[in-house]
RODO-2510 file (C-alpha; in nm, 4 decimals, decimal comma):
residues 192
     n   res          X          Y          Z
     1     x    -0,4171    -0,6043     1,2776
     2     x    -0,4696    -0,3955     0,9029
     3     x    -0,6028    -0,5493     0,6327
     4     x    -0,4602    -0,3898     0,2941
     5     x    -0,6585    -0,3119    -0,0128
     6     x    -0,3917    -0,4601    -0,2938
     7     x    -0,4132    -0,4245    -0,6601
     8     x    -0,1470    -0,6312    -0,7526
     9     x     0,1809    -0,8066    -0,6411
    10     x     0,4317    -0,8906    -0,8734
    11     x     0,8131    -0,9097    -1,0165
    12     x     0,9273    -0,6947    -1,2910
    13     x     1,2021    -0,3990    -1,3541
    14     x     1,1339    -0,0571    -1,2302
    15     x     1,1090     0,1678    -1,4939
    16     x     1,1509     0,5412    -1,3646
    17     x     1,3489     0,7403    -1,1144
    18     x     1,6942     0,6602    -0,9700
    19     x     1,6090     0,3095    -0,9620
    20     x     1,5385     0,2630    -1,3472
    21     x     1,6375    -0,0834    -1,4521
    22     x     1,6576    -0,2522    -1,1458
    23     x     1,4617    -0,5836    -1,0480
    24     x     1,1890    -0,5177    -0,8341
    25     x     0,8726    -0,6777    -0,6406
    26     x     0,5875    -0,4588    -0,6681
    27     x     0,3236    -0,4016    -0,4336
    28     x     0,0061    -0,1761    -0,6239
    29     x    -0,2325    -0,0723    -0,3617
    30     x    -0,5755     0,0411    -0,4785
    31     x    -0,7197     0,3886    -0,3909
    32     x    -0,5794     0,7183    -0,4326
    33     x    -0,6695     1,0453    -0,2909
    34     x    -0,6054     1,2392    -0,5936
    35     x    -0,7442     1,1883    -0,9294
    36     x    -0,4945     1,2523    -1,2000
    37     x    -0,5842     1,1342    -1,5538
    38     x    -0,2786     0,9850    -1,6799
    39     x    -0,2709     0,7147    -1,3776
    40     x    -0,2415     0,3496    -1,5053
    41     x    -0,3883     0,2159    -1,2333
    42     x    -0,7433     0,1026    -1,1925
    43     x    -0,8510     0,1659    -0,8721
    44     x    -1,1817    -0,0019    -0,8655
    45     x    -1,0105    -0,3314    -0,8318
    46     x    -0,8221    -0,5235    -0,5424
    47     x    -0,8193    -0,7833    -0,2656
    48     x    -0,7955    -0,7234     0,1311
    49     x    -0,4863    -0,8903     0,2176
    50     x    -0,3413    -0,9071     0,5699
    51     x     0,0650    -0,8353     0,6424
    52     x     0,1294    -1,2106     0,6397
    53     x    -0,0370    -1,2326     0,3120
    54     x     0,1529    -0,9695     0,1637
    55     x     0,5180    -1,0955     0,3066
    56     x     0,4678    -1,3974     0,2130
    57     x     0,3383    -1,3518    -0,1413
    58     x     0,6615    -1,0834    -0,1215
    59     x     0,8638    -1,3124    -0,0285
    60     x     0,8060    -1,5776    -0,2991
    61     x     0,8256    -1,3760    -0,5572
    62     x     1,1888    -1,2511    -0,3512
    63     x     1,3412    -1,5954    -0,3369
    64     x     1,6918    -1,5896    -0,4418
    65     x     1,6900    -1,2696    -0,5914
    66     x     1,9220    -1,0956    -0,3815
    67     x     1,9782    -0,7311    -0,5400
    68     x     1,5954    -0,6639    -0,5803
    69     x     1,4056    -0,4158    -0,4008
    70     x     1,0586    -0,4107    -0,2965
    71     x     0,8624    -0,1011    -0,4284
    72     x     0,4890    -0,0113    -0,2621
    73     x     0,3434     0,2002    -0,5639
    74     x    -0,0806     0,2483    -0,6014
    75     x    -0,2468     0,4955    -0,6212
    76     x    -0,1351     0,6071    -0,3142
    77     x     0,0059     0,3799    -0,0382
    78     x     0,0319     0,6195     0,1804
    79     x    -0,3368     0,5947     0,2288
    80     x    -0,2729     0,2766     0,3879
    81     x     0,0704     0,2184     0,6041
    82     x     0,1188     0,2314     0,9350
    83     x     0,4635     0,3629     1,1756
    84     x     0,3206     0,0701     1,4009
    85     x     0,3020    -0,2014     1,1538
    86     x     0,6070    -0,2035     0,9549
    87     x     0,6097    -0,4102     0,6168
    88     x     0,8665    -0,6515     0,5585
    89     x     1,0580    -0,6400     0,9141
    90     x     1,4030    -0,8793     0,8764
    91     x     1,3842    -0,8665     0,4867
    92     x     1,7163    -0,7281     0,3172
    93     x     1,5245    -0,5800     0,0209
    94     x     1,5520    -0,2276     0,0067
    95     x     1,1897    -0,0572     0,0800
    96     x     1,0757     0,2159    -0,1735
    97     x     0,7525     0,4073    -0,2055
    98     x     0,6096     0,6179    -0,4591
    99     x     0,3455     0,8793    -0,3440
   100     x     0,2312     1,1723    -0,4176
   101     x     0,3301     1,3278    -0,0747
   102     x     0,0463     1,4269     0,0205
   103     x     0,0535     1,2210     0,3414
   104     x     0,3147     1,1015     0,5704
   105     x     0,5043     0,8214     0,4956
   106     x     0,5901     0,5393     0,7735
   107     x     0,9943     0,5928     0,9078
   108     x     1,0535     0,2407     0,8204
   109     x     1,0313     0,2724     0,4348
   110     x     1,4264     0,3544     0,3076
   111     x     1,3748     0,5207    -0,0021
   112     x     1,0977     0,8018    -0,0990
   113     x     0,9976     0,8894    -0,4076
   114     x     0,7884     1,1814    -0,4345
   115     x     0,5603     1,3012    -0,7483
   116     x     0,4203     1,6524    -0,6399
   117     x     0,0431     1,6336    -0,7797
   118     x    -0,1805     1,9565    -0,9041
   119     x     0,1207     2,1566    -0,7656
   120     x     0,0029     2,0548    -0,4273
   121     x     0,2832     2,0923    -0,1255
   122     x     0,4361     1,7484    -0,0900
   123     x     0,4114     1,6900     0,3242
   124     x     0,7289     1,4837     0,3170
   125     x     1,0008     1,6475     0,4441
   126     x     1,2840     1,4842     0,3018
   127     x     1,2440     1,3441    -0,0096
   128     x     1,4996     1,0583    -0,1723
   129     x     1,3711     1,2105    -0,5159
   130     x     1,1048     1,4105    -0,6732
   131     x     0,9796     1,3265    -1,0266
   132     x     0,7530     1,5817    -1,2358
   133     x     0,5312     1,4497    -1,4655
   134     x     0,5990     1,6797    -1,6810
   135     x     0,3430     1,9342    -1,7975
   136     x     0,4526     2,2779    -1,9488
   137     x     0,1792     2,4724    -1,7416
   138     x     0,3366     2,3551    -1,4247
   139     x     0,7357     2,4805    -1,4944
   140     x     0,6773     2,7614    -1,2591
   141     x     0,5506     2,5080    -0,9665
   142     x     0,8623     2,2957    -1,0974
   143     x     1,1438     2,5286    -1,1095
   144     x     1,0132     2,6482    -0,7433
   145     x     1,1213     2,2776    -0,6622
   146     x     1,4711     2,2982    -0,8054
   147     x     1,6850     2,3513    -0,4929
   148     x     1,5180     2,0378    -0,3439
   149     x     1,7722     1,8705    -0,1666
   150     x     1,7506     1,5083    -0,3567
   151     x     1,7453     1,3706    -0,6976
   152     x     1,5363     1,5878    -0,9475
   153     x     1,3649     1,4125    -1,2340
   154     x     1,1191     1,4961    -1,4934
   155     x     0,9353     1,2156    -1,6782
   156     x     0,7274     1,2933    -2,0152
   157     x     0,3542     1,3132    -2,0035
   158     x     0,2271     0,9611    -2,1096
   159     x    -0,1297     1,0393    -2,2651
   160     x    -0,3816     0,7838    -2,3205
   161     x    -0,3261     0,7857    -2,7374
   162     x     0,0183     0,6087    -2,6739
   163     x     0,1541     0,9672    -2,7396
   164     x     0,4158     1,1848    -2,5181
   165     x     0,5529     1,5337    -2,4306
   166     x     0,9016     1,3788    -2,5114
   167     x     1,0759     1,6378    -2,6804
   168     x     0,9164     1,9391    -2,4772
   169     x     1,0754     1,7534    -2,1420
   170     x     1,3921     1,6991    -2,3291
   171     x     1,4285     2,0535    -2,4060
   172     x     1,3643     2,1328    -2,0375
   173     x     1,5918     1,9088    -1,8824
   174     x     1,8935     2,0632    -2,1329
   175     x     1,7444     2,4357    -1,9659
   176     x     1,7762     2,3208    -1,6600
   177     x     2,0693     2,1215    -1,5785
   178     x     1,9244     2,0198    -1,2642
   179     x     1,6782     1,8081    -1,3277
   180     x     1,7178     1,4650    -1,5020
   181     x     1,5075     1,2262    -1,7753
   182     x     1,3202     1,0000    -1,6297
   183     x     1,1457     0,7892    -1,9553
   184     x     0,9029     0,5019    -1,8570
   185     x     1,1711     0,2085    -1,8886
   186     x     0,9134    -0,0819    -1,8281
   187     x     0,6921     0,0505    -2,1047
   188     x     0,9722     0,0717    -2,3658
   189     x     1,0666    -0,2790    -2,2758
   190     x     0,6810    -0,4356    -2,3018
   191     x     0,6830    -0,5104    -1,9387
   192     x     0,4523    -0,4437    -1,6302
***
């Protein structure tokens, strides 16, 4: 049996990618194996939990909210799931992750979102989407990304003085038609 390092659990609304909008449980691991200076999460902190912690905390916060879906974020989760301990076996909440591809992600999770890091070759071979964070020295790595076969999106650089790229990722999007906007929802809203 695993024990997982876990920032957080909680409910909110996801705020980027396909998903954008929709009720979700989050599950925040800590650790990463990248170090990229606009992440938001602090990676010094978190509990061990065990699966049955996790489901069951999951769970609660699931309770007659049929329509949610459950979305393992970090850092990088990757780091710590397992093909032969699948999370959330008989729940009806659709699974998504968000990683930076750099490792393999368990078969069991449904949906994969994939943000390429440092223009480093994501290992997943098929992604559900890929989202840029958007960064003007890195349109060559991006456009090479283009005839992905999944959803394409590019989401402003968020720096640390509250300011963003907006405008420049605007302008790219309406270059290249196949790539979307992907704005951070739950920040515009005040939520986690």
């Amino acid at each position: 049996m695993y024990t997982y390092r876990v920032n957080e659990i909680f409910y909110s609304i996801q705020g980027e990618g396909e998903f954008a909008g929709t009720p979700a449980v989050f599950v925040r691991f800590s650790g990463c194996n990248l170090a990229c200076p606009w992440c938001d999460t602090d990676h010094s902190h978190g509990v061990e939990m065990t699966l049955a912690d996790i489901e069951k905390k999951v769970g609660e916060l699931l309770a007659g909210r049929d329509g949610a879906i459950i979305v393992l974020t970090g850092g990088e989760p990757a780091l710590q799931l397992h093909d032969d301990e699948p999370m959330f076996f008989g729940f009806t909440a659709r699974i998504c992750i968000e990683t930076n591809g750099t490792l393999p992600v368990p078969d069991w999770v449904d949906w994969i979102t994939v943000s390429p890091k440092n223009e480093l070759s994501p290992v997943v071979p098929r992604p559900s989407e890929l989202k840029f964070v958007f960064e003007p020295e890195h349109i060559p790595y991006i456009l090479s990304m283009q005839e992905a076969d999944c959803v394409k999106f590019i989401q402003p650089l968020a720096r640390k003085d509250g300011t963003a790229n907006l405008r420049e990722a605007v302008d790219f999007v309406l270059a290249h038609p196949r790539f979307k906007l992907s704005v951070q929802l739950h920040k515009m809203i005040g939520v986690r």
